[in-house]
Every structure is written in C-alpha cells, then in structure tokens.
C-alpha positions in Angstrom: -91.4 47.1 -57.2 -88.3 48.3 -56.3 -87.5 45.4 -54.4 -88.2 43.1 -57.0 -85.8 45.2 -59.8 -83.3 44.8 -57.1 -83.3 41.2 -57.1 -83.4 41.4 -61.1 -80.1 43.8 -60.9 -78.3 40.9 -58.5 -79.3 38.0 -60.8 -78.4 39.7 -63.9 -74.5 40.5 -61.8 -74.5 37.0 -60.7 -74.8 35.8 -64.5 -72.8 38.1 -65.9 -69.4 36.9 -63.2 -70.8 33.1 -64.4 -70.2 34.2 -67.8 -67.4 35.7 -67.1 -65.6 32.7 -65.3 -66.9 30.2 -68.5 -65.5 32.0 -70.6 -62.4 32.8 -68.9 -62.0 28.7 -68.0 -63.2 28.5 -72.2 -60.2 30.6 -73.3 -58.1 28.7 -71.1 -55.0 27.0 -73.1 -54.5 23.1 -73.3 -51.0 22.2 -72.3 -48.8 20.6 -74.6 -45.4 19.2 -74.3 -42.8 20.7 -76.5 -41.7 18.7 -79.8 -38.7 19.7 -79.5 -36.7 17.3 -81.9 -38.9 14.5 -81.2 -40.8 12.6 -83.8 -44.3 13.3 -84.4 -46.3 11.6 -87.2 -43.4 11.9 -89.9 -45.2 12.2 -93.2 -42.8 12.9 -95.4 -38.7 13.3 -96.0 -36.3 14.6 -98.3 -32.4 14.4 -98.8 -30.3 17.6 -99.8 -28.4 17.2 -103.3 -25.0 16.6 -101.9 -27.0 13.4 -100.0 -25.4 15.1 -96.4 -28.7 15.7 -95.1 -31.7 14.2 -94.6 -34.8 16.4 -93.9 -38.0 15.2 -92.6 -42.1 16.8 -91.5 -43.6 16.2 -88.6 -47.0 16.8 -89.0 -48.2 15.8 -85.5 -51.6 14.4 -86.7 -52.0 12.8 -83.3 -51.7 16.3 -81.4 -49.4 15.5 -78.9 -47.3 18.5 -78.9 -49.7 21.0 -80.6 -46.5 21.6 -83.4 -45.0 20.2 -86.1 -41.6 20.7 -87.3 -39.2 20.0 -89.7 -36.5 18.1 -88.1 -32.8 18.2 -90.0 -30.3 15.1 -89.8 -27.1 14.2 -91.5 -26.8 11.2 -92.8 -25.7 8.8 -90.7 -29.5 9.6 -88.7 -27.8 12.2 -86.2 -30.4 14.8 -85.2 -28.8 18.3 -85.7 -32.0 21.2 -85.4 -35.5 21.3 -85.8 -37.4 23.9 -87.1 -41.0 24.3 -85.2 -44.1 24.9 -87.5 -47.2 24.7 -87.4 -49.6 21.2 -87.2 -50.7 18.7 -89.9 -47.7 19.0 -92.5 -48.7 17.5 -96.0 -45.6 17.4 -97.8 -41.9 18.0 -98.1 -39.6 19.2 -101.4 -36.2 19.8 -101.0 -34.3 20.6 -104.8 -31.2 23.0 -105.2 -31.0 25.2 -102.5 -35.0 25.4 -102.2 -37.2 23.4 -99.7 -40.6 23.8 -99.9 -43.4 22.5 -97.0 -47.2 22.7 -97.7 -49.3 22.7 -94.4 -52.9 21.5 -93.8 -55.6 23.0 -92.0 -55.8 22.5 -89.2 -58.0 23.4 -85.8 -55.6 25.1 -83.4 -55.1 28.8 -83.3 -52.1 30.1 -86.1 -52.9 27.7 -89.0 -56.4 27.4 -89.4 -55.5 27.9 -93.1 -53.3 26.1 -95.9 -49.6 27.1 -96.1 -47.0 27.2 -98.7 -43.9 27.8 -97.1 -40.8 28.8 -99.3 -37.1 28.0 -97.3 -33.3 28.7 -98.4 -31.7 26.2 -97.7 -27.9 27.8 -98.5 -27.2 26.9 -95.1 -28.7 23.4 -95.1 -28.4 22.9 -91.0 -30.6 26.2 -90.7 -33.4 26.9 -93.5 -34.4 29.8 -93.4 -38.3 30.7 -94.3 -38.4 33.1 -97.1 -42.3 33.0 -97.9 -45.2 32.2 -96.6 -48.3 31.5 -99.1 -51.8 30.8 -97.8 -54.1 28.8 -100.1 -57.5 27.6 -99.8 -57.6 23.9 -100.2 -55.6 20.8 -98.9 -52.4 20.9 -100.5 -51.2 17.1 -101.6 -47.9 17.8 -103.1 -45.9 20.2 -104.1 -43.4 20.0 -108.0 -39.8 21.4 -108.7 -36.8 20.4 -110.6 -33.2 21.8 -110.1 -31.9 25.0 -111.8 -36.0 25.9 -112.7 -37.2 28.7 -111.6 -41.2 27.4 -111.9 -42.9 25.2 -108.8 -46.4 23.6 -108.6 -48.3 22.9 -105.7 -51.7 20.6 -106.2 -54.2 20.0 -103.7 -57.0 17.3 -102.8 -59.8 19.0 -104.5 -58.2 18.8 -107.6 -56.5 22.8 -107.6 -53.7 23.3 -109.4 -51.2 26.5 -108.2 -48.1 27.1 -110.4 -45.9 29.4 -109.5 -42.1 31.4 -109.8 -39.1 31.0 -107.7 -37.3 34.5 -108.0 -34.0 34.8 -106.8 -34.9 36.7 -103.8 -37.4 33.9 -102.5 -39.0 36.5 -100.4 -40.4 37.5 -103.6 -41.5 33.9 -105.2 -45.4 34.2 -106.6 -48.2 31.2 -106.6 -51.1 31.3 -108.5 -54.8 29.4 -109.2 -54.5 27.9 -112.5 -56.4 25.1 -112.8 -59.2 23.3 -110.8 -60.0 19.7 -111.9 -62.6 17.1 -111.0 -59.6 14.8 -108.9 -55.9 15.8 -108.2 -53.2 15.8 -110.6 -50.8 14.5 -107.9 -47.9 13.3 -109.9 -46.2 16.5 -111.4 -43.2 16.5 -113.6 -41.5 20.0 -114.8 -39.7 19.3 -118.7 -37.7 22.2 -119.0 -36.6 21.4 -122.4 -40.1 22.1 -123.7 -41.3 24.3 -121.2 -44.2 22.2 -119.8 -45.7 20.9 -116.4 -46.9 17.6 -117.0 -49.2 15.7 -114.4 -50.8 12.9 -114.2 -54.1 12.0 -112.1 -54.8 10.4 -108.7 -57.6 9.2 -106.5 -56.6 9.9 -102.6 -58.8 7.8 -101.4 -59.6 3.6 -101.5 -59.4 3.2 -105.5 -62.7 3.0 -107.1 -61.7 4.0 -110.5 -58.9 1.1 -112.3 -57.5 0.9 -115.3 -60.1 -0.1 -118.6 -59.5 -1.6 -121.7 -61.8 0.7 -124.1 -62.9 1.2 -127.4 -62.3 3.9 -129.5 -63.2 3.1 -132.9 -65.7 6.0 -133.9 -65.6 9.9 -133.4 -68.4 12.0 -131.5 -69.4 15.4 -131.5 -70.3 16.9 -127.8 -73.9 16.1 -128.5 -73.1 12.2 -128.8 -73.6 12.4 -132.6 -71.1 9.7 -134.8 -69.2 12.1 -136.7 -66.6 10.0 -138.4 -66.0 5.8 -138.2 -62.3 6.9 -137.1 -60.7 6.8 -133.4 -59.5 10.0 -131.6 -58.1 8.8 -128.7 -61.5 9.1 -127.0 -63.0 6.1 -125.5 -66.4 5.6 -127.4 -68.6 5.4 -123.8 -66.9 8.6 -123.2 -68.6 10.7 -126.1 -71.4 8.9 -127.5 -74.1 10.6 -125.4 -74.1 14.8 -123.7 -74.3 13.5 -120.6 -70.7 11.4 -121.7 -69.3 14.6 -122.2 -70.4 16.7 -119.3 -68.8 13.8 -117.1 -65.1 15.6 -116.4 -64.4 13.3 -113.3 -64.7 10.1 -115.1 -63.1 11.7 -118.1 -60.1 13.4 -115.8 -59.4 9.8 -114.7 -57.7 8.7 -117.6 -56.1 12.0 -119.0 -53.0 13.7 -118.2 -52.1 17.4 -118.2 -49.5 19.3 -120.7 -49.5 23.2 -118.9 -47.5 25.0 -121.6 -46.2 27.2 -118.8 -44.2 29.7 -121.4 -47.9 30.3 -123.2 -49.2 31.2 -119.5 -46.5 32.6 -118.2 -46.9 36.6 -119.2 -49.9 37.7 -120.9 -50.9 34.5 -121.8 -53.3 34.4 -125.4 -57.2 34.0 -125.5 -57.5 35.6 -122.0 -60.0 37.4 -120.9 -59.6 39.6 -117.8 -62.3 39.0 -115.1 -63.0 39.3 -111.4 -61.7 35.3 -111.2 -59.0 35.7 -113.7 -57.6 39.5 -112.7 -54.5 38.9 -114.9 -53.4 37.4 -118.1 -50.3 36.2 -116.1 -50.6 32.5 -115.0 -54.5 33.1 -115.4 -56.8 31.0 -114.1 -58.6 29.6 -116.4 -62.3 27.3 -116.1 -63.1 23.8 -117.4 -65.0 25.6 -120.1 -62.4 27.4 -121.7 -60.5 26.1 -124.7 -57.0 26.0 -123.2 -57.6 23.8 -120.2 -59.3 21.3 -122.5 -56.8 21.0 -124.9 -54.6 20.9 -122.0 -55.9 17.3 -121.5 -54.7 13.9 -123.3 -56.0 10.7 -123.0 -53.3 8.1 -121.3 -53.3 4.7 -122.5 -50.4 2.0 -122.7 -49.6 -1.5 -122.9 -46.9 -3.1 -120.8 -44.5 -6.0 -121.5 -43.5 -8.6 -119.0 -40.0 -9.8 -117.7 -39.9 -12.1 -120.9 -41.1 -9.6 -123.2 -45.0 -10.6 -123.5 -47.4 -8.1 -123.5 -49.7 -8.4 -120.0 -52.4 -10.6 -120.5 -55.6 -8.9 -121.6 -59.1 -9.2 -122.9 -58.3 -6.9 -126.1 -54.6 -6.7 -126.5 -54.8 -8.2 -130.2 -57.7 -5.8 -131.2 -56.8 -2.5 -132.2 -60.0 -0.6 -131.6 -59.2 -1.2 -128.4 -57.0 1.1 -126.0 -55.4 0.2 -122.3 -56.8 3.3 -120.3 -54.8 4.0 -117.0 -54.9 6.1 -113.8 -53.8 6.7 -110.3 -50.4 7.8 -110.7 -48.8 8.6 -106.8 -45.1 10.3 -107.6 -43.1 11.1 -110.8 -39.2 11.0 -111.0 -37.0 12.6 -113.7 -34.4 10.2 -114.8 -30.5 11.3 -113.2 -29.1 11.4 -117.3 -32.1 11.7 -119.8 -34.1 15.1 -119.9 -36.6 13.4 -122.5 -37.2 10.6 -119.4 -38.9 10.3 -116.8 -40.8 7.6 -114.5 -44.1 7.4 -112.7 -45.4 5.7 -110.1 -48.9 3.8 -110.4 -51.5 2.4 -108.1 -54.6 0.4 -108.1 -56.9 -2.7 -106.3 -55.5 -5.7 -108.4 -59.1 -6.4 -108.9 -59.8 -3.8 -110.5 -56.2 -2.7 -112.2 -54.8 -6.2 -112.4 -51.8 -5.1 -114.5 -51.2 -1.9 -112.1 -48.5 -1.0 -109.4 -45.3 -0.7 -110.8 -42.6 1.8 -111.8 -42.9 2.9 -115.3 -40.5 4.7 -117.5 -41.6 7.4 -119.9 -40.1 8.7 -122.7 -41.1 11.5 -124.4 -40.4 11.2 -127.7 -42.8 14.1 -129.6 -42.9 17.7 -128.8 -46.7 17.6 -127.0 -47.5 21.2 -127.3 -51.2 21.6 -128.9 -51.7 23.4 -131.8 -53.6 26.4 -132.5 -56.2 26.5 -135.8 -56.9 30.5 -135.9 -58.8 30.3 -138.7 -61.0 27.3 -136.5 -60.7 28.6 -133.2 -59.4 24.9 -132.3 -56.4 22.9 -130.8 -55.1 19.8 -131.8 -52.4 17.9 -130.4 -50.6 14.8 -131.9 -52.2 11.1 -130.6 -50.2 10.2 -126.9 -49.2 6.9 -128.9 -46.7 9.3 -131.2 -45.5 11.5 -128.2 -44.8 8.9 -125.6 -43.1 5.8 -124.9 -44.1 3.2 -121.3 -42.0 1.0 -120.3 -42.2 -1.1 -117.0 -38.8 -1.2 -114.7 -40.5 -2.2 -111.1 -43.5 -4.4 -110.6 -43.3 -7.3 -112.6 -45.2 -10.4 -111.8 -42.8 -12.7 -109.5 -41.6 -11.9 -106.0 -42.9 -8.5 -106.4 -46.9 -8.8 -106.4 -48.3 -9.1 -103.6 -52.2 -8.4 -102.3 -50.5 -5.7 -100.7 -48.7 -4.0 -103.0 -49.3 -0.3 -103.9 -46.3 1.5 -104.9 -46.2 5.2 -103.4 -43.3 7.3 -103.4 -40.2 6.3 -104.6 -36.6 7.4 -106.3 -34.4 6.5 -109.4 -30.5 7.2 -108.5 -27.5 6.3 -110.0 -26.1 4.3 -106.8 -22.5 2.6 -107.7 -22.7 3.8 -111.2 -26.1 1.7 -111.5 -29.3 3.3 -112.4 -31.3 2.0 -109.2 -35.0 2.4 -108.7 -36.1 2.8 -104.7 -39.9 1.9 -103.6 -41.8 2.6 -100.9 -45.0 0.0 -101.4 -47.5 0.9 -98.6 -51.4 0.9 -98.4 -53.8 3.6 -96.6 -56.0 2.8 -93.8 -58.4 2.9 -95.9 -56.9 0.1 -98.0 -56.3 -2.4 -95.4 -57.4 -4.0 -91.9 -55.3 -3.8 -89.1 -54.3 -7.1 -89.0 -53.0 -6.9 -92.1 -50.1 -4.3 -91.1 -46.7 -6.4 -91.3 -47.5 -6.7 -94.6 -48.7 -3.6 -96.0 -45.4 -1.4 -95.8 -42.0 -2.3 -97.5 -39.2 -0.7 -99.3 -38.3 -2.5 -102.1 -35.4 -1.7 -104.4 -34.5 -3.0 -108.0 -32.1 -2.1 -111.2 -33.7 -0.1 -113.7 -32.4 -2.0 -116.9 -31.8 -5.5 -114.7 -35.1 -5.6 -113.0 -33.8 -9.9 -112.4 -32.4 -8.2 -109.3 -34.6 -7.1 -106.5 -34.4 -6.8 -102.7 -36.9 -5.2 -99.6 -37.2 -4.5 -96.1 -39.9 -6.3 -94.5 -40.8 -7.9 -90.9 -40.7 -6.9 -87.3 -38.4 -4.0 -86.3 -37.1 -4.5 -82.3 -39.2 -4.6 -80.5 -41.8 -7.6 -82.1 -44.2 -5.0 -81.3 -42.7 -2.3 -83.2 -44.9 -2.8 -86.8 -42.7 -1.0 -89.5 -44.5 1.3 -91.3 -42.8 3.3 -94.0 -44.6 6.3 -95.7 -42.2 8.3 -97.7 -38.7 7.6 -99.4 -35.8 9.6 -99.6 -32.5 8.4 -101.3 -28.8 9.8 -102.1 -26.4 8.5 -104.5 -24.3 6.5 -101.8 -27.2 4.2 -101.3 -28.1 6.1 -98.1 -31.5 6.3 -97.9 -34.5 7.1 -95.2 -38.0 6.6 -95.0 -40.7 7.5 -92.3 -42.6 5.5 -90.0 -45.5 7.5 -89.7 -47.3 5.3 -87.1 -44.1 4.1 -85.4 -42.9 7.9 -84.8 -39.3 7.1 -86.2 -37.2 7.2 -89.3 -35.8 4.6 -90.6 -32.4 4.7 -92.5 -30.9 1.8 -94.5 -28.3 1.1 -97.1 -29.2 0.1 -100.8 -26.7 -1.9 -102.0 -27.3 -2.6 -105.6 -27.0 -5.9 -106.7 -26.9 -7.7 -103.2 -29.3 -6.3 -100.4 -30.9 -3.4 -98.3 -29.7 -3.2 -95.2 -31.3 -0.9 -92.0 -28.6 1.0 -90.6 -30.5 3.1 -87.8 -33.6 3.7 -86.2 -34.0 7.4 -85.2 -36.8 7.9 -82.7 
C-alpha cells in the first residue's frame, strides 16, 4: 500500500514537470522581425493640409512583423519615421492638426480589442498619441472636417460613435449613438447646419443594387393604405408589418441626418437608462422616434455626358423613384460649404447606372420637424433638400466590368477643380486572374468631365501587379495611393488636362 502511493506520488511529479515544460514551451513567444519602416499591408493614406507629408497604415494583415505602424513621408516619397502600433489598422484621417487611426481586432497580445487612437499632429514628422479609445466592434472609417471640433467613427456592424475633439486631445470623448442594420460608411460633417450626414454601405460582394420603385400610395405600420399619395416610401416597403419590421432592407436606401447640436448636451425626448446613462450624445435604439426620423429615403436620377437622363425602365413615370445605395467615401467640395460628393458602388448587373462620383448639393435645411402636439417628426421630401449630379463615371472610356469606385478626392489642382479615383474591387469581387484590371486611379475635371486620364498596367517588375487601395491627394497634383498586396506606395503626379504620371515607388 505504501508502495503503491509512492509510485502514485512519482507519477503525479512526473506530470506535473510535463505540464510544466508544455506550458512553458506554450508561453513561448513567436519571433518576428521588426517593421521598422518597412511596408506591411498599407491599407490606407492620408496627406497633411500643407500637401508636405504623406502619411500612410500599415496594418500587417499578413503577420510578418507582429506590428503595424504608421509610416510618415514627405512628398517626394522620402521615408522620414514610423510610428509602431499595434496589428490590423482599418483606417487613417489626417484633418487640421488631428490624425486619427482606428485599429481592428486582432489575435496577438496588446490589441485584442478595437482602437481609436487620437494624434497631434503640430509636429507633423512626430504625431504624438493623445488618446486612446477602445470600442467594441470593427471600426470601418472614421469622419472629420477642418476647424470642427465633432469626429465620427462607424464600424462594420453598423455602430455609429460620434464624438468631441477638445483642445487638449487628451481629453477628446466618443460615444454609442446609433446601431444600424449595415454601416453608414460614407460620413460627411455640414457645419453650417450642424449635422452628420451618412450614407449607407455593404462591405461585402454587393447583393443589394439600386431599384427603380413605386411610391404611389401611403401605409400605416400595419400595411393598411392610408392615403392614394406618395411619401417617399417605396410601396413594397410598407404595404405589409413584416415590410416595416425589415430595417436592413429599409437601411439600404436611406441616409442619416444626426442633428448633432439636438444631441449634443441634454439632448430632448431622452430617457435615462442603464444603455443610455446620459442625455449627452445618448444612445438611442431603432425604436425610438429620433433615430427614425433620422432616416430619409435616397433616390436620384442621373444625366449623361449629353445631358439625357440614364436609360431606365420608369424614368417617364412619376410614381416611380430611382432608389440608390452603397456609398464607399464622401468629399466636401474645396469652395462650396452647401457641396459635397460621394462615391458609389455596385455589380453593373444589378446597379447598371452605378459607380461614379456624384455631386451633392444641399439646397434645403434637412433638419426634421417636431409636432408636440402629435408626438411626430416630419422632414421635407429628399427631392426639395438635395440636388445629384454625376462628375466621374460616365459611360465611355470609363466603364469597365471592373469598375468600382472606392476612395477618392476633389482638389483644386492648377486652379482646376479635379476629381481623383481610386477604382478597385475586393477579393471577394473578383478572380485572381482578373487582377491587372481590377485597380486603377483614374482622374477627371469636375465641370469638364470630356477630360479623363488613369494609371493602369504592369509596374517593374511584369510580375509586380499594381494594386491601389486608398488615395491621397494635395493641391500640387502630388498624390499617393497604397498597394496593399504589393507592400508599396505608389506616388504619381496629376496633371490636369494632360496625364497622370508615377513618380516613385516606395517599398
């Protein structure tokens, strides 16, 4: 007996140093070579205001280095520091002297949640990180505009953050103010009226396009005809409960008006709860009357080069309204505050009269209006607040199977208003083979669209597929772009009226 609890007593040793050396060879660190001010997966870039430097995120997707980092470069492509971060960057702002990085998550040790990180860039050579906001979902992009104190930051799921930029950034706030059924990716700040206007996206391979709807008759939420009238509501959209209860399909064609002095401080018809713990910037559910008449519906019709509307089942019948969606970036025009431009996507199958720059002009005040008496909002019809017009994407030397217009920029380059492209497609949107021709800049004149030049083909070597994800732009013409797959930035010259022309690959 005593023999045998011996033997136990030895086994149970001999486990326990097994365990031991697992885990010690377990907790073990992976060796990774340091970034450094090499390129890792750029996935975004951004130029200061003066257009002397060029700032661009490594995001490292491919774990090479176990680090990102956000790499500074004047403008003639010269690599001056890099700032180490963490993995799996998502995107890059740079307005004023503000920059602001959103991080992924991401499996090593250190970022295993969502960042918002906050930089001064007074000395633009060495940012300096002011503030560091975690979040708890996949930030897409983030939304400022220069000499504004407000920022946005909206992620994948659909979450909308809005936020202040105090003067000591150290002390900037973010807040949950919204969650929608898809992303309101393109953000645009209109600090005349006081608003953050998005408009909606689908991240992934484009299911939803653009549909020519009727909206003849008015509904009531149980799907009861209420009045032979429109209200901006597509009829297939309200006629039954279930219509109604269908925010994702709804979402898809609606853009957002945040009245962002209303929410700002003690914001009206809030209640105080354990998800809304202030009236400041509340957050404030799907069901409640604010968000909903936060929504409009977004419909448009587009003229061609000559002047002729796009061609179209229902363009002559007035019951009928051009539904759109899958809006990538918004740009405020350099000399207009009541203008600004967006940038929209789709599968020509399904959004045949898609992918193209268009300019918006706001020409009504778009707040709602609140009916005390009725405990309602109204808001005037998007048709009297808002005028599209298309400056990119015209049908000629511009359409192409491939074309999906992404990021881009509208600077006044040579005293000419000039609109700058990247056109790329996600994996998920093409084959492999199709790769030369899935990724160009292309550049054009905002009121002379007749003129139009890209970048296309084989870099040096023929191997060496250009891939450009990401656009940023000064007002020399200098402009960069990164090749996420190709671990490089490319810089080129936009000439307006004559050519683009690659000046240097950075690697």
């Amino acid at each position: 007996m005593i023999k045998r609890t011996t033997d136990v007593n030895a086994l149970m040793c001999v486990l326990s140093a097994l365990t031991v050396l697992i885990l010690s060879g377990c907790a073990r660190k992976e060796q990774f070579p340091p970034l450094g001010t090499n390129l890792a997966s750029p996935v975004d870039i951004s130029v200061s205001d003066d257009g002397k430097y060029f700032y661009a995120l490594n995001a490292d997707f491919e774990r090479k280095y176990n680090a990102g980092s956000i790499l500074v470069m004047d403008n003639e492509g010269n690599k001056l520091k890099a700032l180490e971060i963490p993995r799996m960057g998502r995107s890059l702002n740079v307005v004023g002297n503000v920059m602001i990085a959103t991080l992924d998550f991401a499996a090593d040790a250190g970022n295993s949640q969502p960042h918002v990180y906050i930089y001064d860039l007074s000395d633009p050579i060495s940012p300096q990180l002011k503030r560091d906001i975690v979040i708890d979902c996949s930030p897409v992009a983030s939304s400022m505009r220069k000499g504004y104190k407000y920022f946005a930051v909206t992620c994948a799921n659909g979450s909308l953050f809005v936020g202040t930029l105090e003067t000591d950034l150290s002390q900037s706030k973010l807040n949950k103010v919204r969650q929608f059924s898809r992303p309101f990716r393109a953000l645009h700040f209109d600090a005349k009226r006081n608003l953050l206007i998005g408009f909606p996206d689908q991240p992934d391979k484009p299911s939803t396009g653009d549909s020519e709807l009727a909206d003849a008759n008015s509904y009531n939420t149980i799907g009861t005809l209420t009045a032979s009238i429109p209200n901006e509501i597509p009829d297939i959209y309200e006629q039954t409960r279930r219509a109604w209860a269908d925010l994702a399909v709804r979402q898809s064609y609606q853009f957002l008006v945040y009245d962002i002095a209303a929410e700002e401080k003690n914001a009206p018809n809030c209640t105080i709860s354990a998800t809304t713990p202030s009236c400041d910037f509340p957050y404030r559910p799907s069901t409640d009357l604010v968000p909903q008449s936060e929504l409009r519906w977004l419909y448009f019709r587009l003229n061609d080069y000559s002047g002729a509307p796009d061609e179209s089942t229902y363009f002559n019948n007035p019951s009928y309204k051009y539904y759109r969606t899958n809006f990538y970036a918004v740009r405020p025009d350099p000399e207009d505050s009541d203008v600004f431009y967006l940038s929209q996507r789709g599968a020509p199958s399904i959004s045949p009269n898609a992918n193209q720059i268009i300019r918006v002009r706001i020409t009504g005040e778009l707040h709602a209006t609140y009916d005390e008496s009725k405990k309602t909002y109204t808001s005037l019809p998007t048709s009297e607040e808002m005028q599209f017009e298309r400056v990119y994407g015209f049908k000629g030397s511009q359409v192409s199977q491939y074309s999906y217009p992404g990021d881009f920029r509208v600077v006044m380059i040579n005293n000419q208003k000039t609109v700058v492209v990247n056109n790329f497609r996600d994996l998920v949107n093409w084959v492999r083979g199709d790769a030369t021709g899935s990724y160009w800049i292309g550049a054009s004149l905002v009121d002379d669209p007749t003129w139009y030049s890209q970048l296309t083909g084989q870099l040096s070597p023929s191997n060496d597929i250009r891939t450009y994800y990401q656009v940023a732009v000064n007002n020399s013409g200098r402009g960069a772009s990164c090749s996420f797959y190709g671990n490089q930035i490319i810089f080129f010259d936009v000439v307006p009226g004559s050519a683009i022309n690659i000046t240097k690959q950075v690697r």
